[in-house]
TIVEX-591262 format. One line per field, with one value per residue (C-alpha): residue number from 0; residue in three letters; x, y, z. Coordinates in nm, 3 decimals, padded with zeros to 5 digits. Layout:
N
pos [NUM_...]
code [ala_...]
c1 [X_...]
c2 [Y_...]
c3 [Z_...]
This chain:
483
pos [0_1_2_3_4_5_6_7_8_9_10_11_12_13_14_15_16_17_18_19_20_21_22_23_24_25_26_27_28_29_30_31_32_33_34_35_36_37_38_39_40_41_42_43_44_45_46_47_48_49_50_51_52_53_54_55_56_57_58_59_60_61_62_63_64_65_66_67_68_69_70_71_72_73_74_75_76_77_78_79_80_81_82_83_84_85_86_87_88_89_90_91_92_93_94_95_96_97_98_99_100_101_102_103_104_105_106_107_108_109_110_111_112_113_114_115_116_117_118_119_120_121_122_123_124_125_126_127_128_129_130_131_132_133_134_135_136_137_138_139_140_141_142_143_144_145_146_147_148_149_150_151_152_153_154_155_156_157_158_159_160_161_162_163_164_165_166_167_168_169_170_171_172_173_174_175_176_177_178_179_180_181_182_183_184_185_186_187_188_189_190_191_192_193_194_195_196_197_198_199_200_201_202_203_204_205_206_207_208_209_210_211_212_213_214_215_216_217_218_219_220_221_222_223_224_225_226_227_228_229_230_231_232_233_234_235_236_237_238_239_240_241_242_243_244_245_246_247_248_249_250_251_252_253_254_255_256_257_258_259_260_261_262_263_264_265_266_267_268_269_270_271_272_273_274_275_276_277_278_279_280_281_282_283_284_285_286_287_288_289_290_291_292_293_294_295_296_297_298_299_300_301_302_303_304_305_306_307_308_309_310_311_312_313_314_315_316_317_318_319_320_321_322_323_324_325_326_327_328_329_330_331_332_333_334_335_336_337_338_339_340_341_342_343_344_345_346_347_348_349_350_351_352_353_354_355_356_357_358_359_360_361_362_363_364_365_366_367_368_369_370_371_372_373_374_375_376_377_378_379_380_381_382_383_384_385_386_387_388_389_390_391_392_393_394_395_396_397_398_399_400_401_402_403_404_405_406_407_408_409_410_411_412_413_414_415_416_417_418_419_420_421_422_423_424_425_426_427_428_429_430_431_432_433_434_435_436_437_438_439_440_441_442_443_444_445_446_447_448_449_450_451_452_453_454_455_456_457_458_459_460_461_462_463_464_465_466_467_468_469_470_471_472_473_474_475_476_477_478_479_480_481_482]
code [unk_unk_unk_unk_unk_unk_unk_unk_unk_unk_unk_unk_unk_unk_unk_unk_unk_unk_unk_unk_unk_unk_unk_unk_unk_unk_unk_unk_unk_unk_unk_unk_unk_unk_unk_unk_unk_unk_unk_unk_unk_unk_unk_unk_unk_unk_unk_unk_unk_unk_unk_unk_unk_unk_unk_unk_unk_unk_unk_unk_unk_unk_unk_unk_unk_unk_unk_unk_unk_unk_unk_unk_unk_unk_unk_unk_unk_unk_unk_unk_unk_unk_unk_unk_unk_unk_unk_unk_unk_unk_unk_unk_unk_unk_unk_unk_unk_unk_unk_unk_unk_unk_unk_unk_unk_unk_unk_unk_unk_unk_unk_unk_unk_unk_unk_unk_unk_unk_unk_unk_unk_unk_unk_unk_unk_unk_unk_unk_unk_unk_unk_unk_unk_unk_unk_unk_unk_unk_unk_unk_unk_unk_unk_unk_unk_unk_unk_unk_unk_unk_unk_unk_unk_unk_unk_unk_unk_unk_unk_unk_unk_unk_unk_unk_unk_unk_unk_unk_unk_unk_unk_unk_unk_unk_unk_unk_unk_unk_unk_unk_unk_unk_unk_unk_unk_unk_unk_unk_unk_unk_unk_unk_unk_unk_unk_unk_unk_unk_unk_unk_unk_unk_unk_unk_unk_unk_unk_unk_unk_unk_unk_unk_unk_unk_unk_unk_unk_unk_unk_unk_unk_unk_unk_unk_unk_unk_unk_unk_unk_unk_unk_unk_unk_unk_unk_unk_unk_unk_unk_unk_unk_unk_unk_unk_unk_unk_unk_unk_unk_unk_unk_unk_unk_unk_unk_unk_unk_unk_unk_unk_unk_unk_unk_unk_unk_unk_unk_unk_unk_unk_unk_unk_unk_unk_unk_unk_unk_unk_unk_unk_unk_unk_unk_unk_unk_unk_unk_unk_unk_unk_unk_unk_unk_unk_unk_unk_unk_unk_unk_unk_unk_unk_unk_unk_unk_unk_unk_unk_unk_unk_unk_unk_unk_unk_unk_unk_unk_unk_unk_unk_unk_unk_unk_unk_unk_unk_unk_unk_unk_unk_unk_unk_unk_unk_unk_unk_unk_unk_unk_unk_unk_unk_unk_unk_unk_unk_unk_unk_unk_unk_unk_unk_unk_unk_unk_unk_unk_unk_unk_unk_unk_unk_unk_unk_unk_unk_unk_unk_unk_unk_unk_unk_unk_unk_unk_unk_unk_unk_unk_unk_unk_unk_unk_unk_unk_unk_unk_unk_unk_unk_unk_unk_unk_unk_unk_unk_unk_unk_unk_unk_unk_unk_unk_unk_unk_unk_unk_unk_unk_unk_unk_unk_unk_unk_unk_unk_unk_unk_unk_unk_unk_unk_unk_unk_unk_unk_unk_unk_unk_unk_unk_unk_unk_unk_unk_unk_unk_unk_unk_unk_unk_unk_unk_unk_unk_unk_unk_unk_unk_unk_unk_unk_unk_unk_unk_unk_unk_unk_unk_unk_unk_unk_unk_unk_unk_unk_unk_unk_unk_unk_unk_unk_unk_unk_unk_unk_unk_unk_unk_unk_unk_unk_unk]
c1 [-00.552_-00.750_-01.104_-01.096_-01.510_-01.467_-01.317_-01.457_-01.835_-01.804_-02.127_-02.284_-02.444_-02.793_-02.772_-02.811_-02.526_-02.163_-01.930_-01.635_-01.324_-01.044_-00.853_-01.126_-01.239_-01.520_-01.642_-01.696_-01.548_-01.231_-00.891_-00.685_-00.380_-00.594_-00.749_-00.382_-00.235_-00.555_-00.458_-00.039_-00.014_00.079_00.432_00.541_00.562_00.328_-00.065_-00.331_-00.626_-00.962_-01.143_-01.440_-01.772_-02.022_-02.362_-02.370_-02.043_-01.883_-01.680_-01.591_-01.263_-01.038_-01.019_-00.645_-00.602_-00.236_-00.078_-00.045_00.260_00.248_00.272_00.649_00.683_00.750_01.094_01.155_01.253_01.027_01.041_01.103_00.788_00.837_00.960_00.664_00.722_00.832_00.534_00.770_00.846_00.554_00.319_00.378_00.659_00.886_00.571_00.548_00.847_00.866_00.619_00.665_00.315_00.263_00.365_00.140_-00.122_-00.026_-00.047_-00.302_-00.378_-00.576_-00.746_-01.128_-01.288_-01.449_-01.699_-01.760_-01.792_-01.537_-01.239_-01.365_-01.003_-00.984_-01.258_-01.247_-00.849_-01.020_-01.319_-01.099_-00.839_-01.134_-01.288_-00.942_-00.830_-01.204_-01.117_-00.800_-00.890_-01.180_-00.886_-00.650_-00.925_-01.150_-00.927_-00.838_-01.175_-01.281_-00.993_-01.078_-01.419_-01.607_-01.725_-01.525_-01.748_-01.704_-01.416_-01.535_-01.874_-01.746_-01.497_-01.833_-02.017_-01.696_-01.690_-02.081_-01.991_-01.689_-01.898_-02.158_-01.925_-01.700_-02.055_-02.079_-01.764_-01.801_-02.040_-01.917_-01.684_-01.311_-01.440_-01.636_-01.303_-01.100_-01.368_-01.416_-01.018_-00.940_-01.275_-01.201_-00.839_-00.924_-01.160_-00.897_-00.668_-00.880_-00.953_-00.589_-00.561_-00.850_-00.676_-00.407_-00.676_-00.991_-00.839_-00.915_-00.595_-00.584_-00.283_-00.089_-00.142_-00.370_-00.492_-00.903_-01.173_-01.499_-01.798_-02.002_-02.175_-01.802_-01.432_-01.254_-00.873_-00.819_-00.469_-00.668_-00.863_-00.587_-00.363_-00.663_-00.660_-00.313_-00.326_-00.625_-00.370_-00.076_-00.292_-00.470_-00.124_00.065_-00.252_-00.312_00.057_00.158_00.362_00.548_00.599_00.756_00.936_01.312_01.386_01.353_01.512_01.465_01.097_01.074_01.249_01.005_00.672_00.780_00.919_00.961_00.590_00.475_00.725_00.552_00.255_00.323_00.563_00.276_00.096_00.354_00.402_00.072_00.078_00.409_00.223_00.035_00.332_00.219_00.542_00.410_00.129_00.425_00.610_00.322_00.242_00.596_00.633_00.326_00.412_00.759_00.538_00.292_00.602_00.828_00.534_00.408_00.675_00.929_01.300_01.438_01.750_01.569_01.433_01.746_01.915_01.609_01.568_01.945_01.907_01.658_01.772_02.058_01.845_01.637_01.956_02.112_01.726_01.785_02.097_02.037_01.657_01.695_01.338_01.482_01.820_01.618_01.395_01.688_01.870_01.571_01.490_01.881_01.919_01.541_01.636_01.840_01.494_01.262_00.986_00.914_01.096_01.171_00.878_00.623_00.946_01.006_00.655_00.558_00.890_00.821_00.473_00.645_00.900_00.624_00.419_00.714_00.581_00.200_00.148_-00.034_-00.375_-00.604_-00.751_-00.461_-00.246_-00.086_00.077_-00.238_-00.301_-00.193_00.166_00.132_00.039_-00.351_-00.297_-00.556_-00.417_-00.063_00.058_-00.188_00.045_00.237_-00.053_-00.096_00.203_00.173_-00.167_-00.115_00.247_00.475_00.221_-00.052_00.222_00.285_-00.073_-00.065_00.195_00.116_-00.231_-00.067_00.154_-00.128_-00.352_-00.067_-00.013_-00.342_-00.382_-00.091_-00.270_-00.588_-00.386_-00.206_-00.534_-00.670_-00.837_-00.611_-00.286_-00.528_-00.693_-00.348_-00.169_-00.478_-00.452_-00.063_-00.150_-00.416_-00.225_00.161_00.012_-00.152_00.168_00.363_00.179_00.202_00.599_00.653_00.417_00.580_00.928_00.818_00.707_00.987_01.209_01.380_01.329_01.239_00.851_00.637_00.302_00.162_-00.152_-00.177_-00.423_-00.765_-00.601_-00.578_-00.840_-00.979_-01.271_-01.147_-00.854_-01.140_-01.353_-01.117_-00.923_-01.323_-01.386_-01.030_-01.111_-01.442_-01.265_-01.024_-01.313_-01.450_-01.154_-01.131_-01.455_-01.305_-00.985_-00.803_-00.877_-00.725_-00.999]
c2 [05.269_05.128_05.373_05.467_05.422_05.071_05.075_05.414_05.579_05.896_06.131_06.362_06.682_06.573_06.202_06.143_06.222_06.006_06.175_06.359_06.143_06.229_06.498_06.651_07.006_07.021_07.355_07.505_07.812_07.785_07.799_07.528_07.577_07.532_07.191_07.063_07.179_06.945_06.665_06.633_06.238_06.185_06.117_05.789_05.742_06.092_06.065_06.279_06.464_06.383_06.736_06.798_06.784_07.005_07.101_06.951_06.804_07.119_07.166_06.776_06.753_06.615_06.213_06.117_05.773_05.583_05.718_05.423_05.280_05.229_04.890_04.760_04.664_04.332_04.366_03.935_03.857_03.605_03.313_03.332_03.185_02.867_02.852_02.848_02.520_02.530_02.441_02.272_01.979_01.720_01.474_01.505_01.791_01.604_01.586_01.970_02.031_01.802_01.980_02.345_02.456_02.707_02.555_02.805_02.604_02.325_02.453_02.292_02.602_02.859_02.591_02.524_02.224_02.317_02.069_02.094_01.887_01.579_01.597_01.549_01.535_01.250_01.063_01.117_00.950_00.667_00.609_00.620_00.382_00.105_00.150_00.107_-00.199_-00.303_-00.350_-00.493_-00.758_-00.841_-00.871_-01.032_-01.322_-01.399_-01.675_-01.808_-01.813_-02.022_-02.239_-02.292_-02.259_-02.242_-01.945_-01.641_-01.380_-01.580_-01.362_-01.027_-01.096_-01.183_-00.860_-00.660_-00.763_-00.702_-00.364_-00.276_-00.433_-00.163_00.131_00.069_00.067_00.380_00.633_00.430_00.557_00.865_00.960_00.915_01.207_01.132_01.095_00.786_00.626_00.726_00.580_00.233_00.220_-00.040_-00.229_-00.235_-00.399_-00.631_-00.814_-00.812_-00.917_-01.206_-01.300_-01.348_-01.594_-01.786_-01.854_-02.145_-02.294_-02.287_-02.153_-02.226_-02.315_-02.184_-02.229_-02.357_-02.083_-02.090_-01.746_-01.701_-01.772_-01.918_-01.744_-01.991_-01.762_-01.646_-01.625_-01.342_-01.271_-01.140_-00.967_-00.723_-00.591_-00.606_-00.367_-00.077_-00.188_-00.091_00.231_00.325_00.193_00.386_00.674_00.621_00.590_00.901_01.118_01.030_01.062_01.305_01.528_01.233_01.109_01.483_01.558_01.604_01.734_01.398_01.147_00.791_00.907_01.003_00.702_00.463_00.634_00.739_00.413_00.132_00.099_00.146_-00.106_-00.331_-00.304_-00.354_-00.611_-00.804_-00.792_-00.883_-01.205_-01.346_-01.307_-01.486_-01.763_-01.769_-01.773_-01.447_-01.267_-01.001_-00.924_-00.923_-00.672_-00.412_-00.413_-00.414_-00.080_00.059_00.064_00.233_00.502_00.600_00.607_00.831_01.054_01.097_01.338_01.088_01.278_01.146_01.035_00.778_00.683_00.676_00.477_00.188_00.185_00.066_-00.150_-00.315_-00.346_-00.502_-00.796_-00.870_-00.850_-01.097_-01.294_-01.294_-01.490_-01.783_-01.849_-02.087_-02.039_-01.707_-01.734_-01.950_-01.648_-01.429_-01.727_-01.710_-01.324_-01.315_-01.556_-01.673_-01.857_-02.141_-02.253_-02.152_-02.416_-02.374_-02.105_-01.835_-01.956_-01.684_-01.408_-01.499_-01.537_-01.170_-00.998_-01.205_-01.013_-00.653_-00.666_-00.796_-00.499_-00.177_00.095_00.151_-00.178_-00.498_-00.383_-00.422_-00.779_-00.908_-01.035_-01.407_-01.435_-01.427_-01.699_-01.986_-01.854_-01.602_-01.774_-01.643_-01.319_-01.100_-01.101_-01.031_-01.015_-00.793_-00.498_-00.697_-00.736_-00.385_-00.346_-00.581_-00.473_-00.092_-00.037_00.175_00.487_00.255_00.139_00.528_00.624_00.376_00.497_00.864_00.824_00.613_00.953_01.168_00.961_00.977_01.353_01.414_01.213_01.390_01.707_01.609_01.476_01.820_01.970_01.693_01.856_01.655_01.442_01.147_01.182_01.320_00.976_00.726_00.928_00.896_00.543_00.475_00.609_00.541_00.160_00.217_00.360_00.097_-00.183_-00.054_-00.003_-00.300_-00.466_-00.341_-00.415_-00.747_-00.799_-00.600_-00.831_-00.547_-00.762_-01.097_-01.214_-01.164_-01.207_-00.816_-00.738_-00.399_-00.204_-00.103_-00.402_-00.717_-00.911_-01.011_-00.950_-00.881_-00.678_-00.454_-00.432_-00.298_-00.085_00.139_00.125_00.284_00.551_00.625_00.727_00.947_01.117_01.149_01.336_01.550_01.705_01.845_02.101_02.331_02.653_02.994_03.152]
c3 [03.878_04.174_04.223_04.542_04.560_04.620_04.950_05.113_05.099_04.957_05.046_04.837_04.935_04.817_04.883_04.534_04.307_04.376_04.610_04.441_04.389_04.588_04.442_04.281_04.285_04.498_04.370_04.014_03.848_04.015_03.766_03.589_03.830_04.130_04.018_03.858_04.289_04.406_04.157_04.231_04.315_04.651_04.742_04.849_05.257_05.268_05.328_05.106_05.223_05.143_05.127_05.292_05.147_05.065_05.238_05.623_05.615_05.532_05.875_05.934_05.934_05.647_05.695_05.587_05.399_05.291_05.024_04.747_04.622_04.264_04.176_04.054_03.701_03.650_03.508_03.507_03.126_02.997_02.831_02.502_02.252_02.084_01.711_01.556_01.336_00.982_00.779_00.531_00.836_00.885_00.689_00.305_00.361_00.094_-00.173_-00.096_-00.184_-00.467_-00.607_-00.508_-00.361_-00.151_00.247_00.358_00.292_00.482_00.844_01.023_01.225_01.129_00.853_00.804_00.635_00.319_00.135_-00.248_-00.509_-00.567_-00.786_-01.103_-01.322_-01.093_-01.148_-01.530_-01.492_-01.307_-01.561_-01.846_-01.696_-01.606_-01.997_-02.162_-01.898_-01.987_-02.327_-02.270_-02.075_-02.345_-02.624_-02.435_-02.287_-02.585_-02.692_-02.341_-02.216_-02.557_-02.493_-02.105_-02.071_-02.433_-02.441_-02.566_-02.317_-02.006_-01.864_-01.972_-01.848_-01.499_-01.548_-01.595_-01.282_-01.067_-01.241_-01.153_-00.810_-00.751_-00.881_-00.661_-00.384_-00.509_-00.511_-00.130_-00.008_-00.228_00.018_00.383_00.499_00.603_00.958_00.905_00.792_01.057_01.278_01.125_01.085_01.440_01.341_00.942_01.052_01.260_01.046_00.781_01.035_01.140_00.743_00.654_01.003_00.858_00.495_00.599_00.782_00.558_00.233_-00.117_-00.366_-00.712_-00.914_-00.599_-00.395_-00.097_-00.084_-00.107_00.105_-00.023_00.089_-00.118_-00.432_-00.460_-00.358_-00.159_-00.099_00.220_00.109_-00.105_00.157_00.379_00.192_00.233_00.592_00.664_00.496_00.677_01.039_00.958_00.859_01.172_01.403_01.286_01.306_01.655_01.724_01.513_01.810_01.940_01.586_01.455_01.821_01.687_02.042_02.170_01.892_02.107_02.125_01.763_01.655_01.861_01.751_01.435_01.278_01.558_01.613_01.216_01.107_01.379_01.248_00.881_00.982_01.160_00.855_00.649_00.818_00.738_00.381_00.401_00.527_00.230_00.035_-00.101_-00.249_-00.446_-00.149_00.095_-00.156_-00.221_00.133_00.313_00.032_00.155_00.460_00.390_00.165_00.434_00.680_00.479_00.411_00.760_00.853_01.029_01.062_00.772_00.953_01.137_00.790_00.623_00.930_00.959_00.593_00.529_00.813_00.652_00.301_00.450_00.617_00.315_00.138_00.375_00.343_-00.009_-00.042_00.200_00.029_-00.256_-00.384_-00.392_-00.550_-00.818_-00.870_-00.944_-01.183_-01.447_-01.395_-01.511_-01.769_-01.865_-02.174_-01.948_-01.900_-02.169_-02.151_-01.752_-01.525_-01.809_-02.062_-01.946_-01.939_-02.325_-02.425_-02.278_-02.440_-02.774_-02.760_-02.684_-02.965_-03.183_-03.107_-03.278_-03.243_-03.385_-03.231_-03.448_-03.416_-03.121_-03.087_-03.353_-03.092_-03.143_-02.830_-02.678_-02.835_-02.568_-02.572_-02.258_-02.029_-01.880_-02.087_-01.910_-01.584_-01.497_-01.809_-01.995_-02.049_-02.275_-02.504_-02.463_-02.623_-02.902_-03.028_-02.986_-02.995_-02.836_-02.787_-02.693_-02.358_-02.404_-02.332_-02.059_-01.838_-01.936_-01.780_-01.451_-01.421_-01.438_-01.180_-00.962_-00.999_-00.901_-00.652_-00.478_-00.556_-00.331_-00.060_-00.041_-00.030_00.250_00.579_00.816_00.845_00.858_00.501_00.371_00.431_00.338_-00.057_-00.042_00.070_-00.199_-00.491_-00.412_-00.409_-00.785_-00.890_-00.688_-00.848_-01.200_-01.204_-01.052_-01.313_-01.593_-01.483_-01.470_-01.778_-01.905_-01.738_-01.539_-01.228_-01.133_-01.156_-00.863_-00.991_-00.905_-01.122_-01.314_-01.117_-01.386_-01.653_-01.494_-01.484_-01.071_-00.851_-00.500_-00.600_-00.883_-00.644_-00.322_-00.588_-00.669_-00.285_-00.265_-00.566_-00.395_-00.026_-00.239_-00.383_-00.056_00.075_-00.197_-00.136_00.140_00.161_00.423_00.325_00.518_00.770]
């Protein structure tokens, strides 16, 4: 209701108190039926009285003013409120419900940041992972580095300063919040981006392979930092995009943001560390790729539809590559060529049968003994499994499952779709890298040369693997908590 006050100048009779409202008894004492007569609405199309005042004014005459016409309900239906969004659908929702928590908790609205203390189950998985890989590569390179270089320590005491290296930059990125990454992501990239250009033109060759740069006091490989770099992109990409990337309204859109222009990106990637005739870098990273992809909340039947796509071209690939079909010859029958192609195959499952199940004892490996070929690096779970057995491997790959559990448990926890997919990133390639390690070795597929992450023995790929820990630990200081 309009007050009347506002558009006529009501007088009172001692020029101090408001003027009576119209409708209003003027006078006191008079009865309830009286005041209810003065206070009937007017009717519409009919005019209403304004009484006269008291004091001076007493005789003026009764001004008249429109009767009002109340004011028409808007009766138009309106439109009806979006479906509020199933917190099940987005980044991580088939890890949710892999693992039955709570989708609640997974709504980004109505979510606050919380910082606390890192993830310490975490941490004491990664510490005890680096000491037991620490002492692995010790047992497996004593004899090797006497051998090659004279002195039994020379590997292990390299191994050392790459580990004091990494742990000086894990408490580094320990430190910075999840916003620092997302902000150095483009920059971070780019210089990786430019590194890997630079290797087929100024490149150092080890073993046949052109893959490091010399930096002069020591050698880097570009691939290894590159493989952070394009978890931190993708993370990047489907956190700024994340609407276009989850629209299932609009399919053509989804399908370009969601998977056209990811698959561009790792594909771009990929290509360069083809150049360097990197096979197992092209592997982890094309899968890592695919990981962060299928996490980020992508409809899955654009997933499923690209994906078979694409195992159909490397399948195709595959069969016209003779390097290739060579690769597959030996992984299938390794004993038509035991003293080149299918020598290091035998040699590392000589060492696993040799190992039964409490294992030879650790440091009493012979294969070690210039029969696997470099022992400590790609092949180290294989002396694993001779010295301690069956539940030494056991331990192993009981303590990969558990990193990877919890690492799946902080990125559930993450603040934002951004820190989410770098831990799905980070850990999926651990756990990528150590399956396809030990099917190697196992012989269940062909030999690509991937290194078990915390075992083999390397300083770029150490060092990038703490740096990686240390931004996981940063995340998991923070969580989404209700408001």
């Amino acid at each position: 209701m309009h007050d009347d006050r506002r558009n006529y100048n009501y007088r009172s009779g001692n020029g101090n108190r408001p003027a009576n409202r119209p409708g209003q008894n003027p006078t006191q004492g008079r009865g309830q039926s009286q005041q209810n007569a003065q206070r009937q609405p007017a009717q519409t199309g009919q005019t209403r009285q304004i009484p006269a005042q008291n004091g001076s004014q007493q005789n003026r005459p009764a001004r008249q003013m429109p009767a009002r016409t109340p004011a028409k309900r808007n009766t138009k239906p309106t439109a009806a409120a979006p479906a509020k969004k199933k917190p099940e659908e987005g980044a991580l929702s088939f890890w949710k419900r892999t693992f039955a928590v709570d989708p609640s908790v997974f709504e980004q609205r109505d979510l606050v940041r919380e910082k606390g203390s890192v993830d310490y189950v975490f941490l004491i998985l990664v510490l005890i992972l680096l000491a037991f890989g620490t002492v692995m590569v010790y047992s497996a390179s004593y004899a090797y580095a006497k051998n090659e270089y004279g002195d039994s320590y020379y590997i292990i005491f390299r191994q050392f300063i790459f580990i004091v290296v990494g742990f000086i930059g894990m408490a580094f990125a320990a430190v910075f919040p999840p916003e620092f990454y997302r902000k150095v992501t483009i920059p971070y990239y780019i210089v990786c981006f430019f590194l890997l250009a630079l290797v087929p033109i100024i490149g150092q060759t080890h073993h046949g392979a052109k893959r490091w740069i010399s930096l002069g006091f020591t050698e880097i490989q570009p691939s290894e930092f590159m493989k952070l770099g394009l978890v931190l992109m993708l993370a990047w990409y489907f956190d700024r995009y994340y609407e276009r990337v989850t629209d299932t309204s609009n399919i053509v859109r989804s399908s370009f943001f969601g998977s056209f222009v990811p698959l561009a990106i790792t594909g771009v990637t990929c290509v360069l560390v083809v150049i360097e005739k990197h096979m197992s870098g092209t592997i982890i990273m094309l899968m890592i790729g695919l990981i962060v992809i299928f996490s980020s909340g992508t409809p899955l039947r654009v997933l499923l539809g690209l994906g078979g796509a694409g195992i159909g071209v490397l399948g195709l690939f595959s069969l016209i590559t003779d390097y290739t079909k060579r690769r597959i010859d030996i992984w299938l029958h390794p004993e038509k060529d035991p003293l080149d192609g299918g020598y290091q195959t035998l040699q590392g499952l000589y060492a696993i049968g040799s190992g039964g199940f409490f294992g030879v004892g650790l440091g009493e490996s012979r294969q070690k003994h210039m029969y696997v070929s470099q022992p400590q690096n790609d092949f180290i779970f294989t002396i694993v499994c001779e010295e301690l057995g069956f539940l030494g491997a056991s331990a192993v790959i009981i303590l990969f499952v558990l990193f990877v559990w919890r690492g799946f448990v902080i990125a559930m926890k993450a603040p934002d779709t951004f820190s989410s997919l770098v831990v799905v990133g980070i850990v999926g390639k651990v756990a990528l890298q150590s399956i396809l390690n030990i099917a190697v070795v196992t012989n269940s597929m062909p030999n690509t040369g991937i290194s078990l992450p915390f075992f083999s023995y390397g300083g770029s790929s150490l060092c990038v693997l703490m740096v990686e820990m240390g931004i996981v630990l940063s995340i998991s200081r923070y969580s989404r908590q209700k408001k």
